[in-house]
Residue, then its C-alpha position, 0 to 999 in steps of 0.5 A: x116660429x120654430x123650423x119643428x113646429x108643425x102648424x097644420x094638423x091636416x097636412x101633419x096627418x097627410x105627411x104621417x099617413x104619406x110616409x106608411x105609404x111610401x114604407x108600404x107601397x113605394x115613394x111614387x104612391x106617397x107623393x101622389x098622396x100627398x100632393x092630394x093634400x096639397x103638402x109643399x113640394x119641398x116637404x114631401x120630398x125632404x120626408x120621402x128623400x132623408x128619412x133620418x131627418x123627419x120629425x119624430x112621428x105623433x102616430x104609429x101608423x094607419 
């Protein structure tokens, strides 16, 4: 499988939806999100600690 390829939708929104979180109301409320939606640990905090290496978004926002 290709290390990009996002292979559930439901975490794939989680993760979109955690990072307009964190961008409006801060990191802490993104993880909480997230692990809400049972998103890796290690995902949340690559996509919350290293901006510049998350995937290009599929959304604008919500």
């Amino acid at each position: 499988m290709n290390g990009d390829q996002r292979t559930n939708k439901t975490i794939s929104s989680a993760v979109e939806h955690g990072i307009w979180l964190a961008n409006s109301q801060g990191s802490a409320v993104a993880w909480a999100y997230m692990q809400t939606y049972h998103v890796p640990v290690d995902a949340i905090r690559r996509v919350l600690a290293y901006p510049e290496a998350r995937r290009k978004s599929s959304s604008c926002c919500r």
